[in-house]
C-alpha positions in Angstrom: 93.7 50.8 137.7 90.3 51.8 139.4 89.3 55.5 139.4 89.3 56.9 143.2 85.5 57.3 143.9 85.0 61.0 145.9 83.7 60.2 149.3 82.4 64.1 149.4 80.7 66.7 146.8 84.0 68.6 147.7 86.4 65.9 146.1 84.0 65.3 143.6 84.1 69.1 142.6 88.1 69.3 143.1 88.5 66.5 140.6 87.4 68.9 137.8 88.7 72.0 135.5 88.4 75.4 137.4 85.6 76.5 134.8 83.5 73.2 135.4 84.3 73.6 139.4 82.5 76.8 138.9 79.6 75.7 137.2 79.0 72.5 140.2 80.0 74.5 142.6 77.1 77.6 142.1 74.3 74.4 141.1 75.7 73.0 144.7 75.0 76.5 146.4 72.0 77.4 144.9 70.3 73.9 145.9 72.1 74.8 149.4 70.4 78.0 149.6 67.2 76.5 148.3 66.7 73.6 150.6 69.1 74.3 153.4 67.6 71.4 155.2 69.1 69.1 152.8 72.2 66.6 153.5 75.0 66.4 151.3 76.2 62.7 150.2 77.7 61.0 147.1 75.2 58.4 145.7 76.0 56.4 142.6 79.5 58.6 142.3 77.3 61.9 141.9 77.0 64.5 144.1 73.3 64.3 145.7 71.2 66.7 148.0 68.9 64.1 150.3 65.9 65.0 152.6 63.6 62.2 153.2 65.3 60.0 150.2 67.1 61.5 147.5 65.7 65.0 146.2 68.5 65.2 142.9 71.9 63.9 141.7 73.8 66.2 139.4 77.6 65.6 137.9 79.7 66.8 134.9 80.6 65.5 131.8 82.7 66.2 128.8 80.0 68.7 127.2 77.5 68.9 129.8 75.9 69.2 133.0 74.0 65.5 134.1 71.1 66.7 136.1 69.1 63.7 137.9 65.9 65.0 140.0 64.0 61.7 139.5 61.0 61.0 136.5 58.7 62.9 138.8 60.7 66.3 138.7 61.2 65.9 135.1 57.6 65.3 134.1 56.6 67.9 136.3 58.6 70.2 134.4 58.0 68.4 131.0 57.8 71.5 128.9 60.4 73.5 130.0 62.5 70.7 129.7 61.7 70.0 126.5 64.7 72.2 125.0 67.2 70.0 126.7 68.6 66.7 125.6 66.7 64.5 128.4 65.4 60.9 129.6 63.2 59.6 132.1 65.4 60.7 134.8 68.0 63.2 133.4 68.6 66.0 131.3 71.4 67.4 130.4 72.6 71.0 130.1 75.2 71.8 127.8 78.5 73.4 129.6 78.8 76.3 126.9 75.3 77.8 127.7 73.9 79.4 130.5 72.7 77.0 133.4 68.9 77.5 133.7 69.5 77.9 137.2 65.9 79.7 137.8 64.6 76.5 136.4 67.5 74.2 139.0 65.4 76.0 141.7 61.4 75.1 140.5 62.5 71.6 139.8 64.7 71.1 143.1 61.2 72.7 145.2 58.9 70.3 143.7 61.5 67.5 144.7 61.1 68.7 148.2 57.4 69.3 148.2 57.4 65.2 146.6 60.0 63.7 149.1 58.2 65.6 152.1 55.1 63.8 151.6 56.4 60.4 151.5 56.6 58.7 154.8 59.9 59.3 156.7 62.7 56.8 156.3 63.7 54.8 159.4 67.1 54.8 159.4 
């Protein structure tokens, strides 16, 4: 039986426990707030904030928060990173600890400062 993939960042959010809602549903504000000019869209089954291409994914796990803002917003942000379990492209942020959401913010500005210098996308 296939798992039903969430055509919104709303049924992606209602699929989960009320304390992980929570936790997606402030990172989901906050990048709101931060880049209001930002579309909503699922990408690759995560929920994912898009202006000009895709600025980051993000999406729960058992025991932590996936948070996707490409290898440039990671390296950019290398050291502060560097506490968190991370990869090229993700790091993660353990569910029993606060989110760094002060750090959500810096690395979610770059990504816009990045993805608005890149030629637009005809669509």
């Amino acid at each position: 039986m296939e798992a039903i993939k969430p055509e919104s960042i709303d049924e992606y959010i209602a699929g989960f426990p009320e304390d992980i809602k929570g936790i997606l549903q402030e990172i989901r504000t906050l990048i709101q707030k931060t880049i209001p000019e930002a579309t909503e869209k699922i990408s690759y089954g995560m929920p994912t904030f898009y202006l000009n291409g895709n600025l980051v994914h993000f999406a729960a796990y058992k025991n932590h928060i996936g948070f996707y803002p490409t290898p440039s917003g990671l390296e950019a942000f290398k050291e502060e990173v560097s506490k968190y379990k991370h990869s090229k492209g993700a790091v993660q942020f353990p569910i029993d600890k606060p989110m760094p959401l002060e750090l959500i913010v810096q690395i979610v500005k770059y990504r816009r400062l990045i993805n608005l210098e890149k030629p637009v996308k005809k669509k």
